[in-house]
C-alpha positions as CSV (number, residue, x, y, z in Angstrom):
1,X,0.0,0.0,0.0
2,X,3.0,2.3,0.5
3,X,4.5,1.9,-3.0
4,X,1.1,2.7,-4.4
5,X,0.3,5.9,-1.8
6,X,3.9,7.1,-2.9
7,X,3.5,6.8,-6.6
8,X,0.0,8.4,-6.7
9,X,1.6,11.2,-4.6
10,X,4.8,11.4,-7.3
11,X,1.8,11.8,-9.5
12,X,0.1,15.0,-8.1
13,X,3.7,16.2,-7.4
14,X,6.5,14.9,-9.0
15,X,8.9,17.4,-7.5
16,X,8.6,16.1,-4.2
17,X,10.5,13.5,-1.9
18,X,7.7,11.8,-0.7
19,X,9.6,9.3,1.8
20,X,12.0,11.3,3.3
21,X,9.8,14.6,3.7
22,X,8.0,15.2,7.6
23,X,6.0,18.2,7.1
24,X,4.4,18.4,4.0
25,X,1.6,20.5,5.0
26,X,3.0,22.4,8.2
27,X,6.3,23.5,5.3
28,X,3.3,24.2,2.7
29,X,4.5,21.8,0.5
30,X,1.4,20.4,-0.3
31,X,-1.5,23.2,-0.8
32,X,-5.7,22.4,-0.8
33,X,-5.6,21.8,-4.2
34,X,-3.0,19.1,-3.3
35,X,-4.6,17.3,-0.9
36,X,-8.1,18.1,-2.3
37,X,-6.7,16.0,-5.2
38,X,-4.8,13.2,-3.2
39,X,-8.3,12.5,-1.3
40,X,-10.3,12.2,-4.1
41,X,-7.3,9.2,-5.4
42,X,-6.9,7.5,-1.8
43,X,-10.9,7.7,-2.0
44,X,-10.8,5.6,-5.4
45,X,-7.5,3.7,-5.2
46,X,-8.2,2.5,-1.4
47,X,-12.1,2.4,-1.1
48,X,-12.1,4.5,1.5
49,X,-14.4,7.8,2.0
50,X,-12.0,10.4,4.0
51,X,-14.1,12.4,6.0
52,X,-13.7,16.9,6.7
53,X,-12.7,16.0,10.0
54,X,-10.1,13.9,8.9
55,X,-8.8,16.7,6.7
56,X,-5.9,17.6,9.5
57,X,-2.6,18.8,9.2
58,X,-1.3,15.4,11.6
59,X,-3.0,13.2,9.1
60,X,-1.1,14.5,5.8
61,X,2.1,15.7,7.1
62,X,4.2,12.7,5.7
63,X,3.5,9.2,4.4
64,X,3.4,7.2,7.4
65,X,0.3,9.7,8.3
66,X,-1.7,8.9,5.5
67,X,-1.3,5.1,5.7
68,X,-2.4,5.6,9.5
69,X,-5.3,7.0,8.4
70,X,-6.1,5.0,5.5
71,X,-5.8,2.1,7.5
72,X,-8.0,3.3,10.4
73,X,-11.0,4.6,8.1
74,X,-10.3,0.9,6.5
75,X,-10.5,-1.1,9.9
76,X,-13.6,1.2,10.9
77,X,-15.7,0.0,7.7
C-alpha cells in the first residue's frame, strides 16, 4: 500500500520526496488543491471515503500519516 500511496503522490507532485519529507503541510509543500486532489485518489484507489474531519494537518504531514489514516478509516468499515 505504500508503494502505491507514494507513486499516486509522485503523481500529483512529481517534485517532491515523498519518503523522506516530515512536514508536508505544516512547510506548505502540499497546498488544498493538493490534498483536495490526493483524497479524491486514496478515496478511489483505497475504497475509502476520508471524511472533513479527517482533513488535518497530523494526518497529511508525511506518508506514514496517511497510511495511519487510510488504514484506520479501512479497519472502521
Amino acid at each position: 500500500m505504500r508503494d502505491e500511496l507514494i507513486e499516486m503522490m509522485e503523481q500529483i507532485r512529481p517534485d517532491v520526496d515523498f519518503e523522506n519529507e516530515n512536514a508536508l503541510i505544516t512547510d506548505g509543500i502540499l497546498d488544498s488543491i493538493d490534498v483536495v486532489a490526493l483524497v479524491g485518489e486514496i478515496d478511489e484507489e483505497f475504497d475509502v471515503q476520508i471524511h472533513v474531519e479527517d482533513l488535518t494537518p497530523d494526518n497529511f504531514n508525511n506518508i506514514d500519516a496517511i497510511l495511519a489514516l487510510i488504514e484506520r478509516i479501512q479497519e472502521e468499515d
